[in-house]
N, C-alpha and C positions, 0 to 999 in steps of 0.2 A: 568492125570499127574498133577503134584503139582505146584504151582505158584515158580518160581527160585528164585524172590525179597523176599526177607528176611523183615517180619515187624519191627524186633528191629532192622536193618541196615537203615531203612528210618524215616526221622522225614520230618516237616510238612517244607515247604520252598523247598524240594528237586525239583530241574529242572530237567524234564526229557529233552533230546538235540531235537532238531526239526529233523524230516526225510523226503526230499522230495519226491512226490508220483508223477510221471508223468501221465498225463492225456490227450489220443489220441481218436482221434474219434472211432478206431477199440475198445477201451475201453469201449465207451458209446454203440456200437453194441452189444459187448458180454453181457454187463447190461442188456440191453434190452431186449435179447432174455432170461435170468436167469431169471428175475423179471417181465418181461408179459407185459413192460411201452414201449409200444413204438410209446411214443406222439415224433411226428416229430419232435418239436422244441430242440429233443436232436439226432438228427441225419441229419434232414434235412435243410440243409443252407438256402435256398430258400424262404420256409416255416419261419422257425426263423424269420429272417427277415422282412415278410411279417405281422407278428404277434406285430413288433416295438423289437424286441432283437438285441441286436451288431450280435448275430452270435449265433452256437449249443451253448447250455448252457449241462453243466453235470446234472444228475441227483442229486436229491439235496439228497438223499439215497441212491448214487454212495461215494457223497463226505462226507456223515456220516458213512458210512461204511469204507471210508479211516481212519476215525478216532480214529473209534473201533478196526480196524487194525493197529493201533499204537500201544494204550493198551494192546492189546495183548500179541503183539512181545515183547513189552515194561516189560510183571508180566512172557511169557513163558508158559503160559496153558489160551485159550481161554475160558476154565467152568469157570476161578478164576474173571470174570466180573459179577458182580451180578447187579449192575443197569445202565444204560446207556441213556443218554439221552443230545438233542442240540434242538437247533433253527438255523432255515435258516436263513442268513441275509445279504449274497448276493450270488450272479453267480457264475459259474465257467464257463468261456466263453473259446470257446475250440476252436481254430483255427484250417480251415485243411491242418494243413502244417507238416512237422517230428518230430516238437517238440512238439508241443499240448498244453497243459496247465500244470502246475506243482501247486499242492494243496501241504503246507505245515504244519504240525503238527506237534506240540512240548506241554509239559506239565510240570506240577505244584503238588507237595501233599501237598495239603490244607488243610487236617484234617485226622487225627488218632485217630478211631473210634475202640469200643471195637470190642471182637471176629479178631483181626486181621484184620481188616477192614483198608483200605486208600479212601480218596476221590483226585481223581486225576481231576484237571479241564484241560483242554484244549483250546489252541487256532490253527484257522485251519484260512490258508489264501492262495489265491489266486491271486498275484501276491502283491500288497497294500492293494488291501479289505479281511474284515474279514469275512471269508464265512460262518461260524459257531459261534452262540452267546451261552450265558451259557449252552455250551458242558460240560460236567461233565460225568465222570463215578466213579462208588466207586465197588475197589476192594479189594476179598478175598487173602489176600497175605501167608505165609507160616509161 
């Protein structure tokens, strides 16, 4: 399927709007069991803790996948990401309580690059901390 964003309707400065991702411990289960990680300190309270953590942290390629799942949603066909890439650079500290944690993502198009190309950078945060540093993706658009 073809990318929906149009590259002669985006120029460089475009704000894409932030979307919040809620984030619950049954969250960090289902991760766990898709991706084969299942270091306690993202499920087990006890354990976290015991290791010096506030509490379960997200996986930190739970919370980079919330990201690429912005981009996404954001161009409309997931093939139209052609590079993707973040650094960790804090927690997602996940209470277990109904509400969980909220990871929030929102972006930028920083450069318009030939062949239809956009660089969209991203910021991804977790309540005040920024949980994701030079996240960046650059995508094929239409």
């Amino acid at each position: 399927m073809p990318a929906t964003v149009k590259y002669d309707e985006v120029e460089v400065g475009l704000e894409i709007p932030a979307v919040a991702y809620n984030v619950r411990r049954v969250n960090l289960v289902m991760y766990a069991g898709a991706s084969g990680d299942f270091n306690q300190i993202h499920w087990n309270e006890r354990f976290a803790k015991m290791v010096g953590l506030p509490d379960v942290i997200a996986h930190g390629m739970y919370t980079m996948a919330q990201a690429g799942r912005f981009v996404t949603d954001w161009v409309g066909d997931p093939g139209a990401v052609v590079d993707f890439g973040v650094r960790f650079s804090s927690m997602v500290v996940v209470p277990d309580d109904d509400q969980g944690a909220t990871v929030s993502v929102s972006g930028v198009v920083e450069e318009k690059l030939e062949d239809k190309r956009v660089v969209v950078g991203l910021i991804a945060k977790s309540g005040d901390a920024r949980v994701l540093s030079k996240a960046r993706a650059v995508v094929q658009l239409s």
